[in-house]
C-alpha positions in Angstrom: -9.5 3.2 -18.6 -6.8 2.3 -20.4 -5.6 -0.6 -18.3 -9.0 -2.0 -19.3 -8.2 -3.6 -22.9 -4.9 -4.5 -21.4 -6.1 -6.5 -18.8 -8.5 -8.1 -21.0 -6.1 -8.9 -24.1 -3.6 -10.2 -21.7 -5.5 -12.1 -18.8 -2.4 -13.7 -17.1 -1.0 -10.3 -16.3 -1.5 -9.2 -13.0 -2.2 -5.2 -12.7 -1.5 -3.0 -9.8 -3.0 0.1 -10.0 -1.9 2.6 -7.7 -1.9 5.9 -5.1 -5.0 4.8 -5.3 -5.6 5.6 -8.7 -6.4 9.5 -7.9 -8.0 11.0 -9.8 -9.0 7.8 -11.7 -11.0 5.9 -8.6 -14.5 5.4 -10.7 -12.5 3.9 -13.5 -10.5 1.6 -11.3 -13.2 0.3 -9.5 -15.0 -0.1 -12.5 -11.9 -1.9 -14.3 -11.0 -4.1 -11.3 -14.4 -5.2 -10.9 -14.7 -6.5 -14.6 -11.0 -7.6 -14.8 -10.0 -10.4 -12.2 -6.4 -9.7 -12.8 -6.5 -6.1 -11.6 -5.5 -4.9 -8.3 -6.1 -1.3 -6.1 -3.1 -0.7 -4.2 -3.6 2.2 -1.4 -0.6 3.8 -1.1 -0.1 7.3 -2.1 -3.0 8.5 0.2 -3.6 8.3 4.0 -6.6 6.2 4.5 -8.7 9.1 6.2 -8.9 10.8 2.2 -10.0 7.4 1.0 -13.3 8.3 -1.5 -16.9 6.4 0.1 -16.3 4.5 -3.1 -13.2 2.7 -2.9 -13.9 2.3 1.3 -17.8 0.5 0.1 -15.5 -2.0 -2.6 -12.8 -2.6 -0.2 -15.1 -3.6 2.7 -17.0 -6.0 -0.1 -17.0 -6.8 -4.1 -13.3 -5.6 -4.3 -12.1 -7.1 -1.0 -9.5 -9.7 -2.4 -7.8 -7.6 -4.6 -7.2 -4.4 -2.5 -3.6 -4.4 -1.4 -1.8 -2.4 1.6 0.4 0.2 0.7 2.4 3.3 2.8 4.3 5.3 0.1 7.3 5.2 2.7 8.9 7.6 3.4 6.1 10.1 3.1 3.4 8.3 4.7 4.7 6.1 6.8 3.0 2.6 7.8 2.7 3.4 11.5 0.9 6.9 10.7 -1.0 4.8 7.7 -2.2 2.5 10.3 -3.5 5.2 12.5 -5.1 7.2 10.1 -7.0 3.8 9.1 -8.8 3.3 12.2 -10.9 6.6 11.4 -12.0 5.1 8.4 -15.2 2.6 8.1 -12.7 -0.1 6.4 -13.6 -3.1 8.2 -11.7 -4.6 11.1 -12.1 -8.1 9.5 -10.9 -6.7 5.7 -7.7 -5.7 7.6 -5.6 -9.2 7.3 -6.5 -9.1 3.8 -5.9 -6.1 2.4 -2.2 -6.2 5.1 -0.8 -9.3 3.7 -3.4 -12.0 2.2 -4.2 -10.5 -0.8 0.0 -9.6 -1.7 0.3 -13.4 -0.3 -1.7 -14.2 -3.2 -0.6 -12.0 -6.3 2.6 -12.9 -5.4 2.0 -16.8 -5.4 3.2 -16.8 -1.8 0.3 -19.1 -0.8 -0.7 -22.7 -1.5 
């Protein structure tokens, strides 16, 4: 909750809060949904521990601003993408939360 006023007294900022914000995950849903320029990054965490939660705002209000992440060398990205498929995390969320979203909170797109 403390990334809240920040995010709000300094709008420009982009925010990436991470691993996925454990034990936090209410309040970083809560944040990112109020602050636009606030991100959920997943690494930290295999995907099959992911909270109902974060999986529900992923796969809908929270879908552009959910960002892939392994925590390499720990969890790797090949056992991360495994572990992802036993989730409910939607096929068609996958290209975003992989690459489209970074893309676009690091300006890499048009």
């Amino acid at each position: 909750m403390l990334l809240d006023p920040v995010a709000a007294d300094f709008p420009t900022l982009q925010i990436v809060m991470a691993h996925p914000s454990v034990p936090w995950q209410d309040e970083a849903i809560s944040v990112a949904t109020h602050k636009h320029n606030t991100w959920i990054d997943l690494s930290g965490w295999s995907p099959k521990y992911f909270p109902e939660q974060l999986v529900r705002a992923a796969n809908s209000f929270l879908r552009e601003r959910i960002l892939f992440g392994s925590d390499f060398p720990l969890l790797t990205p090949d056992r991360w993408m495994r572990d992802v498929e036993s989730t409910a995390l939607k096929p068609e969320r996958m290209p975003g939360i992989l690459l489209d979203n970074a893309a676009r909170l690091l300006g890499l797109t048009p």
